[in-house]
N, C-alpha and C positions, 0 to 999 in steps of 0.2 A: 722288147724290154720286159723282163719279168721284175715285180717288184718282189723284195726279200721278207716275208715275218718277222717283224720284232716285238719279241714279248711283252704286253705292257702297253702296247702304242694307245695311244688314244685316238680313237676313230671318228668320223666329222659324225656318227651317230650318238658322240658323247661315252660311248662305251670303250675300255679298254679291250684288245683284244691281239692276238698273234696273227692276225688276216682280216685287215682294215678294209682290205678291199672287197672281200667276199663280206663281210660283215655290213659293208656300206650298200652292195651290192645285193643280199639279201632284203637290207630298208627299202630300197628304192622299190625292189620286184613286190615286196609285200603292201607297199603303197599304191600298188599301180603303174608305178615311172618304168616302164620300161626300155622310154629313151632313155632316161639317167643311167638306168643298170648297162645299158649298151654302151656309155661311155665310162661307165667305171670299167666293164668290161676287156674294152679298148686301150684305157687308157693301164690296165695293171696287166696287160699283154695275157688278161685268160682266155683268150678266143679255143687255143686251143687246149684247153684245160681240163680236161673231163671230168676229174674229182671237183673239183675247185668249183664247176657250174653245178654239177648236181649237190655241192653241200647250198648251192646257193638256191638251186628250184625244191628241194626239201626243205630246206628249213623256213623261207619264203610260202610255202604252199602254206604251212602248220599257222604260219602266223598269217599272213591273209584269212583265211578262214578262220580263227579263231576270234578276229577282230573284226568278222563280216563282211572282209571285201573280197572273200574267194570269187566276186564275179569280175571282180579288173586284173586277179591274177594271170589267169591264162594269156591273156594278150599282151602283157607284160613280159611273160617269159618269151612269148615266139618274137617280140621287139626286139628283147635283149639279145636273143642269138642271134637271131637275121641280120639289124643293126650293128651287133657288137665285135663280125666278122667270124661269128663260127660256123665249119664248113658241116654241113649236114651230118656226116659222119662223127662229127664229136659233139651234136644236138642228141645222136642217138646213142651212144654212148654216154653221157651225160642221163638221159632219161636210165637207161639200165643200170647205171650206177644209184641213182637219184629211188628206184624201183628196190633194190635188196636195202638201201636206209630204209626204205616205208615197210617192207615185209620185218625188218629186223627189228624196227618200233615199234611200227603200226602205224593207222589211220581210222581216223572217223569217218563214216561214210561220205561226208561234207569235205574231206580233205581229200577224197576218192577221188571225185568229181571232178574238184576242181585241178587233180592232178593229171586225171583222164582228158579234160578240156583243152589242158596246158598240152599236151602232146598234141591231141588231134589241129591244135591253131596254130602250132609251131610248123606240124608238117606241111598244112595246108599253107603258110606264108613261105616255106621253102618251093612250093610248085607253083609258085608265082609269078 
């Protein structure tokens, strides 16, 4: 089941937006939850999503570390994916899409890190 964008929606983050789910899915990751992000995940059929997860582990990175919890993000994204039923292959495609946002923006060293981390604990929960 893929859920559809609607312009305007109002998202359970109180935010209006066109992708409630990534949007919802971004709170959760940048909170921590990375169970929750693995059932919104699931539940709006982005397992295999690639654009979709990496707007959600870029934009997720920027605000964890900005609000100082870049140290629950990492284990938060390698949750979401494992959990959330995405197959390796679009974990890493996701990171290289989620990699030309951070070059085309940029990053703070602090947002480096903890994007650096998010990769190495995603891979490392996939050879598990």
């Amino acid at each position: 089941m893929t859920i559809v964008p609607q312009p305007g929606t109002p998202c359970s983050t109180g935010a209006e937006s066109i992708d409630c789910a990534v949007d919802d899915a971004i709170a959760a990751v940048a909170a921590g939850d990375g169970a929750r992000a693995a059932s919104i995940v699931r539940g709006a059929g982005m397992s295999e999503q690639s654009d979709r997860l990496a707007d959600v582990i870029f934009r997720a990175g920027v605000v964890a570390v900005d609000e100082g919890r870049g140290d629950t993000y990492a284990p938060a994204v390698a949750t979401m994916f494992t959990d959330g039923g995405a197959p390796l292959a679009v974990a890493t495609d996701s990171f290289r899409i989620a990699g030309t946002l951070a070059a085309t923006n940029g990053l703070t060293p602090d947002q480096a890190r903890a994007g650096s981390a998010a990769i190495a604990q995603t891979y490392a929960a996939y050879a598990v």
